[in-house]
MOPAC internal coordinates of N, CA, C and O (Angstrom, degrees):
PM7 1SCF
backbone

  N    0.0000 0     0.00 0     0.00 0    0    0    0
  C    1.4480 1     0.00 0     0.00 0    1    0    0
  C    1.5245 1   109.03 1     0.00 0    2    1    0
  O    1.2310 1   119.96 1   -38.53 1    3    2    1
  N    1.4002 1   117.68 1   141.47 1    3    2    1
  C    1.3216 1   132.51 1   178.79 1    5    3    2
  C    1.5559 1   105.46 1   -62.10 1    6    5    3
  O    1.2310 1   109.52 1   -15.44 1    7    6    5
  N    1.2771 1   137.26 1   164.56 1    7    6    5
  C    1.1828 1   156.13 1  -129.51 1    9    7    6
  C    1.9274 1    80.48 1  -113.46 1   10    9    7
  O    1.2310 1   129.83 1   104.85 1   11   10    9
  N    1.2006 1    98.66 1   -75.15 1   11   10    9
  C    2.0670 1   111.30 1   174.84 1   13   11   10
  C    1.7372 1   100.75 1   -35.51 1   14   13   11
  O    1.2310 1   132.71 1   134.82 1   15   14   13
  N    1.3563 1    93.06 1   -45.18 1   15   14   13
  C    1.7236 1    94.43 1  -161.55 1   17   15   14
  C    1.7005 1   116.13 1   -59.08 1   18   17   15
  O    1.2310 1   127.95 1   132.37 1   19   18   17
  N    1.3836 1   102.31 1   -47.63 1   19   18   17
  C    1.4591 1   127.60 1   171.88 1   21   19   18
  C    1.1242 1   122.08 1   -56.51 1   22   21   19
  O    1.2310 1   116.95 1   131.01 1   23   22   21
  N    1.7588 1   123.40 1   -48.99 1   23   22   21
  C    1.3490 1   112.53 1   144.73 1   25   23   22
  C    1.1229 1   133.94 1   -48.52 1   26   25   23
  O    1.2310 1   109.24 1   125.83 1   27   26   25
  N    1.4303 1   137.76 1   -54.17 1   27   26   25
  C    1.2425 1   126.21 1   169.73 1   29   27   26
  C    1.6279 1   127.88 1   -47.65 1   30   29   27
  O    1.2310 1   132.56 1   143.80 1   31   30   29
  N    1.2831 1    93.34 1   -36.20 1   31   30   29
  C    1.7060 1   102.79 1   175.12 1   33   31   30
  C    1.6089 1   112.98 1   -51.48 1   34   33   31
  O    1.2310 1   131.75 1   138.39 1   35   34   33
  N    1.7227 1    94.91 1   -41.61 1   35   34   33
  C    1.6798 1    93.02 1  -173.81 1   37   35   34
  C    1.5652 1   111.96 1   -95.77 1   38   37   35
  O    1.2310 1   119.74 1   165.26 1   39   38   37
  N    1.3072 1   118.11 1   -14.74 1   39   38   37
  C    1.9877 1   122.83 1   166.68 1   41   39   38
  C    1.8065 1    85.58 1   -50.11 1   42   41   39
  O    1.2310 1   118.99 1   124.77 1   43   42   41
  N    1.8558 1   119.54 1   -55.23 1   43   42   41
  C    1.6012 1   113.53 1  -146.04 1   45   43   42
  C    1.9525 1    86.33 1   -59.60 1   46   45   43
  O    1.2310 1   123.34 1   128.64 1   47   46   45
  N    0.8745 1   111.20 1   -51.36 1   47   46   45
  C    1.5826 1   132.35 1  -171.82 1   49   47   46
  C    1.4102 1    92.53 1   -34.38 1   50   49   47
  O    1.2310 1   124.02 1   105.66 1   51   50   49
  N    1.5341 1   109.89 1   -74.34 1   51   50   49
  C    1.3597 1   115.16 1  -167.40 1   53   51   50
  C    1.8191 1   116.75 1   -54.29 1   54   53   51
  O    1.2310 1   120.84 1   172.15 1   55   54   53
  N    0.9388 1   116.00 1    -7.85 1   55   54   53
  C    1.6459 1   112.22 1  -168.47 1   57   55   54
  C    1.5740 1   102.51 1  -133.29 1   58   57   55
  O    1.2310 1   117.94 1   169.92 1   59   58   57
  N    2.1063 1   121.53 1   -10.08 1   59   58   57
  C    1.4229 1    90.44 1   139.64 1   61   59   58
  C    1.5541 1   136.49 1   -80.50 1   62   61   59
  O    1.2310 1   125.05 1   169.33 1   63   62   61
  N    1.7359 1   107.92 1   -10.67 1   63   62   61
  C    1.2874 1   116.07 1   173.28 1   65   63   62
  C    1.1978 1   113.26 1   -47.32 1   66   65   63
  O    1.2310 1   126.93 1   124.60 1   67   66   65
  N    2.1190 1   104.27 1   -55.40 1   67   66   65
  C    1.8247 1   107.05 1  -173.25 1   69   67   66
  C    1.4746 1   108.73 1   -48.00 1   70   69   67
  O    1.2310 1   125.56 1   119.12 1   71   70   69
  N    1.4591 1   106.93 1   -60.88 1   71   70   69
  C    1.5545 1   118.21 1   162.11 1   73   71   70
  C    1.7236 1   121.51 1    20.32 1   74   73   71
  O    1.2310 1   134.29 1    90.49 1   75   74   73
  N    1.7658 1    89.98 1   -89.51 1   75   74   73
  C    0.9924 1   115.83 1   164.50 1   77   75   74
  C    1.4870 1   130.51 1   -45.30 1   78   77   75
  O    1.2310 1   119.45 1   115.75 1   79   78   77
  N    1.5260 1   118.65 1   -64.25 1   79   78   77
  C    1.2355 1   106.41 1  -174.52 1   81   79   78
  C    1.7395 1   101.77 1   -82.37 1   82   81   79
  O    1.2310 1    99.83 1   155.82 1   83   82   81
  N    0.7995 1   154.06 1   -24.18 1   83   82   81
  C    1.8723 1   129.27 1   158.99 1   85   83   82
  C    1.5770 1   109.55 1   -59.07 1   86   85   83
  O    1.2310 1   107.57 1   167.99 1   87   86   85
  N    1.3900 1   140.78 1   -12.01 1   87   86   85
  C    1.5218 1   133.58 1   147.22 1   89   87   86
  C    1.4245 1    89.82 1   -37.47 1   90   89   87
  O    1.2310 1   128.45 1    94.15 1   91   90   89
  N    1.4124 1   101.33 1   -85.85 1   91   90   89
  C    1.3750 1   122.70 1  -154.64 1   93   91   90
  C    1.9563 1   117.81 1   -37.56 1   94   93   91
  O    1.2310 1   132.47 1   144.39 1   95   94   93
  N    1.7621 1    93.52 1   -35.61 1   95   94   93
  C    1.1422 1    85.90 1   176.01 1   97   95   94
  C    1.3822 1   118.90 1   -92.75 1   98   97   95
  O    1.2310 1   116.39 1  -160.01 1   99   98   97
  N    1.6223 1   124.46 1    19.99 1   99   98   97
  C    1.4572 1   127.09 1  -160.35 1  101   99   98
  C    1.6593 1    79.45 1  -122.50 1  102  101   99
  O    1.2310 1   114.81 1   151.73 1  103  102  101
  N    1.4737 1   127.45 1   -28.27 1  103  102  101
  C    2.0156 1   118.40 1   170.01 1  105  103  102
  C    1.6019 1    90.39 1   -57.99 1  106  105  103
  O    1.2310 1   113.18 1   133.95 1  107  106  105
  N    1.4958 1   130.49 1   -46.05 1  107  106  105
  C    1.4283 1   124.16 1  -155.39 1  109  107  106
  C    1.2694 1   117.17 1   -61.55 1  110  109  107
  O    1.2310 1   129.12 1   141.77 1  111  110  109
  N    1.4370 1   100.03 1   -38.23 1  111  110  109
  C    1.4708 1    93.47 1   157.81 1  113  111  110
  C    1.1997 1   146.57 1   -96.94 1  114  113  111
  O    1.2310 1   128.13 1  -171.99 1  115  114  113
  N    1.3420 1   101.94 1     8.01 1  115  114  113
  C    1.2681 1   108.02 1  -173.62 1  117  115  114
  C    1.5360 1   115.43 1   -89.58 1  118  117  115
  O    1.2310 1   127.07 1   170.16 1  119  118  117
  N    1.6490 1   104.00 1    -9.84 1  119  118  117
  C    1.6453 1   122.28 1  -176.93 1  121  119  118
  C    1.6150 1    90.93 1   -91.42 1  122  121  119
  O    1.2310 1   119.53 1   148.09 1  123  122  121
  N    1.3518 1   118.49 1   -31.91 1  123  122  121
  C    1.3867 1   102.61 1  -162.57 1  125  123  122
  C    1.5802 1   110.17 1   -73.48 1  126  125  123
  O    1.2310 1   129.36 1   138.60 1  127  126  125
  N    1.9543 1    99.57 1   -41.40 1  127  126  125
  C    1.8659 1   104.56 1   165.87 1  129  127  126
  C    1.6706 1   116.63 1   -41.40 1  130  129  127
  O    1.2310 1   126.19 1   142.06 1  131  130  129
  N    1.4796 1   105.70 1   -37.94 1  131  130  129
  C    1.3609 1   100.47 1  -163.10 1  133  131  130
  C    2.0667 1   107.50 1   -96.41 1  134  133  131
  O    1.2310 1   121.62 1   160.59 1  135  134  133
  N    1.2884 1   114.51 1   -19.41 1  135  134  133
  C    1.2037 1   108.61 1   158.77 1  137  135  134
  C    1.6159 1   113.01 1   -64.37 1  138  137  135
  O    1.2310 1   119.52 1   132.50 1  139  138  137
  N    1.0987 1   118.53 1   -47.50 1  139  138  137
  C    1.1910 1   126.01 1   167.46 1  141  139  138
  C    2.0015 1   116.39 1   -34.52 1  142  141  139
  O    1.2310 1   123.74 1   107.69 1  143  142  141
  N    1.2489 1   110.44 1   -72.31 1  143  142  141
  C    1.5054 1   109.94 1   173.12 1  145  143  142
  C    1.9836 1   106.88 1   -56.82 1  146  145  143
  O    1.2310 1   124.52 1   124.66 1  147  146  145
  N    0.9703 1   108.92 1   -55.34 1  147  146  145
  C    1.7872 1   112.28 1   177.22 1  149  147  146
  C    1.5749 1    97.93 1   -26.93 1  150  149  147
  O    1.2310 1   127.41 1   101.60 1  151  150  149
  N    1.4605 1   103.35 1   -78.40 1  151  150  149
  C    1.5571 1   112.46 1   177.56 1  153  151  150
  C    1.5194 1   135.48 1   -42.09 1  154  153  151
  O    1.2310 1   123.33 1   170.02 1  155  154  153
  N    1.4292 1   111.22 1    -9.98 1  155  154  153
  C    1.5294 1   118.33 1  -148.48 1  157  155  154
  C    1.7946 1    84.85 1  -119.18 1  158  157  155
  O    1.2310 1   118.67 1   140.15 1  159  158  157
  N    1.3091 1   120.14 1   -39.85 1  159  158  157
  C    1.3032 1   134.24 1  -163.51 1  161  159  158
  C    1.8454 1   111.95 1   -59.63 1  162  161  159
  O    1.2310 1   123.92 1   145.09 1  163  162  161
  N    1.2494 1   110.08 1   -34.91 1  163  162  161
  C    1.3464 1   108.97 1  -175.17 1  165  163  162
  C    1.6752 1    99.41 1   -67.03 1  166  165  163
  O    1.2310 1   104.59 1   142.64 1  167  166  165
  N    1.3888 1   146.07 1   -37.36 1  167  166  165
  C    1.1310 1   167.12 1  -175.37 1  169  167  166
  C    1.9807 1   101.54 1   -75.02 1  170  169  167
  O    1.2310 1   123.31 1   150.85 1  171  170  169
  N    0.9032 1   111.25 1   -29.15 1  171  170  169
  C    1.8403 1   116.98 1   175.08 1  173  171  170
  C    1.7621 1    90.73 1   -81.06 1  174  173  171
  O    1.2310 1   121.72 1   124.31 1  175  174  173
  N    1.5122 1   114.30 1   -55.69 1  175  174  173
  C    1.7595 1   114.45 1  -159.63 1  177  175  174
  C    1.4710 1   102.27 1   -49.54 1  178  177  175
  O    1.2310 1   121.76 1   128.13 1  179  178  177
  N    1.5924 1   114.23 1   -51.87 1  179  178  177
  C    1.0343 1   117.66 1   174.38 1  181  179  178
  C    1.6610 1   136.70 1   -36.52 1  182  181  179
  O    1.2310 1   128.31 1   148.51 1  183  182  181
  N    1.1813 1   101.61 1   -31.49 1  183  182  181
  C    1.5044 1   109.89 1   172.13 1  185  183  182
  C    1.2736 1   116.84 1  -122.28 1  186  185  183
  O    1.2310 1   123.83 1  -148.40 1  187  186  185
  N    1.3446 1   110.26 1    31.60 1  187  186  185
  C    1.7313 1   109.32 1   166.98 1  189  187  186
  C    1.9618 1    92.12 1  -133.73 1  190  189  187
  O    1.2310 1   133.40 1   -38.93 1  191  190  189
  N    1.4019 1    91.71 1   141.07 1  191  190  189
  C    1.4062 1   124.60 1   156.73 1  193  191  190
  C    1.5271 1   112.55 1   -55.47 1  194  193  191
  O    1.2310 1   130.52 1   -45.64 1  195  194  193
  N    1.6271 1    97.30 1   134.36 1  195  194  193
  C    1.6839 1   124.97 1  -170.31 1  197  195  194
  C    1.3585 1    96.36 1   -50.40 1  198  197  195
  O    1.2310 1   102.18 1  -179.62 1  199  198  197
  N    1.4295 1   150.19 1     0.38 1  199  198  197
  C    1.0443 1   137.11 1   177.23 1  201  199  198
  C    1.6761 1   112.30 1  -105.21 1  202  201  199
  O    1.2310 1   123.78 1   173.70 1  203  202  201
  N    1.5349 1   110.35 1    -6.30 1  203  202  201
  C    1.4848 1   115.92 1   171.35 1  205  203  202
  C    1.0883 1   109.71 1  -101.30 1  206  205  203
  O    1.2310 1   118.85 1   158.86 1  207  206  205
  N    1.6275 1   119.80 1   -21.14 1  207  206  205
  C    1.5694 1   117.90 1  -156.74 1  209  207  206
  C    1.1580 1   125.72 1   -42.10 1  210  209  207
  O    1.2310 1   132.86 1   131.27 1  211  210  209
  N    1.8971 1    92.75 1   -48.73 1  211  210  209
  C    1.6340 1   118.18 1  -168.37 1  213  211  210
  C    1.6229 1   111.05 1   -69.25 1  214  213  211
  O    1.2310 1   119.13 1   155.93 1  215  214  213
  N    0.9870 1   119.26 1   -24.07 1  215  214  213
  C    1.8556 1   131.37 1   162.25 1  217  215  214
  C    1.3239 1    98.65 1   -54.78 1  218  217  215
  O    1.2310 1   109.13 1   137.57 1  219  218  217
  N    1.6269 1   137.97 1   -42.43 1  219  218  217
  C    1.1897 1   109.73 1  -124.19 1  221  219  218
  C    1.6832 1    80.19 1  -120.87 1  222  221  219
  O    1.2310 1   115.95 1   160.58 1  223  222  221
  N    1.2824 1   125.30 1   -19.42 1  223  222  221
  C    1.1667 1   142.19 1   163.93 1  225  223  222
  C    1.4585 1   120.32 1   -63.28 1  226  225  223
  O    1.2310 1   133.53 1   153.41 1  227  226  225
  N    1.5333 1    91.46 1   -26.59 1  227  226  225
  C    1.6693 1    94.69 1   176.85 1  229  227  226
  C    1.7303 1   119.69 1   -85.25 1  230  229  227
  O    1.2310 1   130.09 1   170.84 1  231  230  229
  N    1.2344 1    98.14 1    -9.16 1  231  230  229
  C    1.5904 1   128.19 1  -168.60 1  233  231  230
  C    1.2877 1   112.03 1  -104.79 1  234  233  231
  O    1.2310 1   121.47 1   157.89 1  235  234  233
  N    1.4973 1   114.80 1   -22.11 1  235  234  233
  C    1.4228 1   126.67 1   134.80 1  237  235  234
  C    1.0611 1   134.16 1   -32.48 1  238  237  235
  O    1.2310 1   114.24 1   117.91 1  239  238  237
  N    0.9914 1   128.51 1   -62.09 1  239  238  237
  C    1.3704 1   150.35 1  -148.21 1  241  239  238
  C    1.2665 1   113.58 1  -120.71 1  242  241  239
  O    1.2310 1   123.89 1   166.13 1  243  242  241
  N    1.4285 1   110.15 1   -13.87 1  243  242  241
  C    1.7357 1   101.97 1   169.49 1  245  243  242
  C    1.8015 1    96.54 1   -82.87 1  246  245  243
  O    1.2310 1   127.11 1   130.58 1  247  246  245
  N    1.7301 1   103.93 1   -49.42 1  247  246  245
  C    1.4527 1   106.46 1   177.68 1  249  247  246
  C    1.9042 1   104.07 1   -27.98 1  250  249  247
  O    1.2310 1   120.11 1   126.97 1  251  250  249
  N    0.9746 1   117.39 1   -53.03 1  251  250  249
  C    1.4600 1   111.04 1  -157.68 1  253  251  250
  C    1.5696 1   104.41 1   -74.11 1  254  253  251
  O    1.2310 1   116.24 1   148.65 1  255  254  253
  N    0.6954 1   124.76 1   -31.35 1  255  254  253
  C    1.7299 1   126.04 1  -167.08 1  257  255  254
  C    1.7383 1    92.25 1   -94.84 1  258  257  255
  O    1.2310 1   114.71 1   134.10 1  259  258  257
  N    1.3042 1   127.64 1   -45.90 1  259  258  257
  C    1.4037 1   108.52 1   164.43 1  261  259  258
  C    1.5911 1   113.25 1   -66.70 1  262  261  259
  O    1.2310 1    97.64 1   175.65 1  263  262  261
  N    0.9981 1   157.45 1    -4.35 1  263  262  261
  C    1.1556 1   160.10 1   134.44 1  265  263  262
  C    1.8416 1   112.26 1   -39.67 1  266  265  263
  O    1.2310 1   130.68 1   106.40 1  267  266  265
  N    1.1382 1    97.01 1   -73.60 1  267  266  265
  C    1.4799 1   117.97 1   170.61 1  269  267  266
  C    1.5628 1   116.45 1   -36.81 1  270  269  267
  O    1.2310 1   128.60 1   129.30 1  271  270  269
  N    1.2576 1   101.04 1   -50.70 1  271  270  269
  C    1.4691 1   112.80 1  -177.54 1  273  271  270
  C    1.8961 1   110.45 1   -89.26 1  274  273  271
  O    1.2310 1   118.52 1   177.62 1  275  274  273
  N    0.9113 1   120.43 1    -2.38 1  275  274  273
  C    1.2860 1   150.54 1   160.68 1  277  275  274
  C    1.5919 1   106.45 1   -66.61 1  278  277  275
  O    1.2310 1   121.19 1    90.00 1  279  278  277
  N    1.5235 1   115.32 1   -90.00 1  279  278  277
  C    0.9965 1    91.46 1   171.35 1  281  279  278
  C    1.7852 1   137.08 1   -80.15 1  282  281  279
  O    1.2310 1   114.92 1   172.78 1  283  282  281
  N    1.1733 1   127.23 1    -7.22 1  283  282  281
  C    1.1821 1   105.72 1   160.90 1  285  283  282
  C    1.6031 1   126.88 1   -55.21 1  286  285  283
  O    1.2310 1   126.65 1   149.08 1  287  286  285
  N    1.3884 1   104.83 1   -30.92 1  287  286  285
  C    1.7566 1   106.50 1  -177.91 1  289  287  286
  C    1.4826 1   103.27 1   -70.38 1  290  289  287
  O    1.2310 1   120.09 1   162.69 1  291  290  289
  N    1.5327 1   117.44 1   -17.31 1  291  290  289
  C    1.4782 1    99.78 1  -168.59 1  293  291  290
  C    1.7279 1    92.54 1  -102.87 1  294  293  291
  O    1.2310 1   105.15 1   151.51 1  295  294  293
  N    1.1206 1   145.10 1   -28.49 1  295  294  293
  C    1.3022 1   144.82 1   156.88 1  297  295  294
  C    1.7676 1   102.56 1   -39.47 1  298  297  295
  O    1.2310 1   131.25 1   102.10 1  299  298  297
  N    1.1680 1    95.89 1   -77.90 1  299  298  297
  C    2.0620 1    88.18 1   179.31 1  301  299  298
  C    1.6840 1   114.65 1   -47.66 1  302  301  299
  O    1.2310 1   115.59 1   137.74 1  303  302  301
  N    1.2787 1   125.98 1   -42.26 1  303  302  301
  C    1.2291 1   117.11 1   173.17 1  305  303  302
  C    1.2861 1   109.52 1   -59.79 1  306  305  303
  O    1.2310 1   108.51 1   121.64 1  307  306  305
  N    1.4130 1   139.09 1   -58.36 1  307  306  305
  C    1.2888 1   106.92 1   176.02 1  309  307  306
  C    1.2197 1   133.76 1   -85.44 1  310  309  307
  O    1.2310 1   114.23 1  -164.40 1  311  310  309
  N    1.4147 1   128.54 1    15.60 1  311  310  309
  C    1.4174 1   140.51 1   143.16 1  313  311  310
  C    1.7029 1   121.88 1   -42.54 1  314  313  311
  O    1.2310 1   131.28 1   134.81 1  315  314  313
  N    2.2160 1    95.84 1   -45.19 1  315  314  313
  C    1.0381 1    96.90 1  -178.61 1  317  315  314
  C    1.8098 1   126.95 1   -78.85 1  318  317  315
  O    1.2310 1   135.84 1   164.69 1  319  318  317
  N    1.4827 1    86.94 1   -15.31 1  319  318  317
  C    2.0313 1   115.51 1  -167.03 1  321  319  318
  C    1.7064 1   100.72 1   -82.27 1  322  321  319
  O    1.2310 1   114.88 1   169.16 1  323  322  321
  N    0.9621 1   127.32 1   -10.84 1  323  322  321
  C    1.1948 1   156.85 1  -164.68 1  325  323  322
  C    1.7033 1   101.45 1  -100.71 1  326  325  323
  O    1.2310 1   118.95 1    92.11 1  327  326  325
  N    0.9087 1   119.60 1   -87.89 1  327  326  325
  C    1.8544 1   136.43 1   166.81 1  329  327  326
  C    1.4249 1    92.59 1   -27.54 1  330  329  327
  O    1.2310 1   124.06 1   107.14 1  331  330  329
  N    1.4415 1   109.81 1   -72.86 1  331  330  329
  C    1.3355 1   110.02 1  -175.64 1  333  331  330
  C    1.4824 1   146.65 1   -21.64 1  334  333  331
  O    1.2310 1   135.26 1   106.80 1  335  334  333
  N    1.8117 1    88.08 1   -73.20 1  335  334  333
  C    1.4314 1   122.72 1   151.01 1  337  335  334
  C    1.9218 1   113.39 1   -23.40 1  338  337  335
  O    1.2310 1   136.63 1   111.11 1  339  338  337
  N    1.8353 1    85.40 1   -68.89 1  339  338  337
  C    1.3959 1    98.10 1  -173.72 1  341  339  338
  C    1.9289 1   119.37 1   -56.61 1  342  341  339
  O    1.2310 1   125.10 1   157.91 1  343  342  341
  N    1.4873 1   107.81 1   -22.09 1  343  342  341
  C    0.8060 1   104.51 1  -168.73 1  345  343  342
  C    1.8713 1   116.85 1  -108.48 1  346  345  343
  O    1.2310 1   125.61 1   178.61 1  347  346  345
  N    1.3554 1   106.82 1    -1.39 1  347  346  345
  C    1.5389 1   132.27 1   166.78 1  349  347  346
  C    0.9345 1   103.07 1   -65.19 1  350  349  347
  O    1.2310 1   112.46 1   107.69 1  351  350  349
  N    1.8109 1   131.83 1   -72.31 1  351  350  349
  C    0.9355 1   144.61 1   155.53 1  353  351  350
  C    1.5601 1   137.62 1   -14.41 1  354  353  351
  O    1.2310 1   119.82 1   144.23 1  355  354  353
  N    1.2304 1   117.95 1   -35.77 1  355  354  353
  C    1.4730 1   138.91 1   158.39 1  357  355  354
  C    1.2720 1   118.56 1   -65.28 1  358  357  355
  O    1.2310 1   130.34 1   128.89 1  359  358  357
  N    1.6390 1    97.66 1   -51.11 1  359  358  357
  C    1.9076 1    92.26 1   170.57 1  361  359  358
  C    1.1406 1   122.65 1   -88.31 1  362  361  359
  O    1.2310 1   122.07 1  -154.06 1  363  362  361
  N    1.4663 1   113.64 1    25.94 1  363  362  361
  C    1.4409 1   121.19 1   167.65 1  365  363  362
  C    1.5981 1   104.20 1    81.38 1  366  365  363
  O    1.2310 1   121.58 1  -153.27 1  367  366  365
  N    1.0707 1   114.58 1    26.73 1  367  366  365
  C    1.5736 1   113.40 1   171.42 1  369  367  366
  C    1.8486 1   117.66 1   -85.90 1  370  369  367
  O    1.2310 1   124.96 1    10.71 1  371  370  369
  N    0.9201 1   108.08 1  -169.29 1  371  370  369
  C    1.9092 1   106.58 1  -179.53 1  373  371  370
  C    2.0649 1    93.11 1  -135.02 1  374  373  371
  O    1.2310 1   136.36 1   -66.19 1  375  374  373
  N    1.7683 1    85.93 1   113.81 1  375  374  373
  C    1.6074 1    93.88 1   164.53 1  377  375  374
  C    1.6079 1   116.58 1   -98.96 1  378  377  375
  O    1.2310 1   120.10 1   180.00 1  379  378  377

């Protein structure tokens, strides 16, 4: 590979890495919005009637598993940004 070529290879490198970690930091918040409602919700049940509860319970509980699933995607992304890194780096790239 050409000298030009190799740089560009590792600029593409370098900005799917960034890529990656602003995902990662846009799951961070997106677990924190949704821990946020999880947490806030027991305090809503309280002042709604047995005929809203089950809505609001249901909104519960999605909050938590989108949370959940929140952070595992942002844990594996930088598991994977990480590998990456590690492995850019080997072929003489710049992380």
């Amino acid at each position: 590979m050409s000298k030009s070529t190799t740089r560009a290879a590792a600029d593409i490198a370098d900005e799917a890495l960034e890529l990656l970690e602003s995902t990662r930091e846009q799951l961070d918040m997106l677990a924190s919005l949704l821990r946020a409602i999880y947490r806030a919700t027991p305090a809503v049940i309280a002042t709604l009637g047995n005929n809203s509860r089950s809505g609001a319970l249901d909104a519960q509980h999605l909050a938590g598993l989108g949370e959940q699933s929140a952070v595992e995607w942002s844990e594996h992304l930088e598991q994977q940004t990480e590998q990456l890194k590690g492995q850019l780096d080997a072929a003489g790239g710049e992380a």
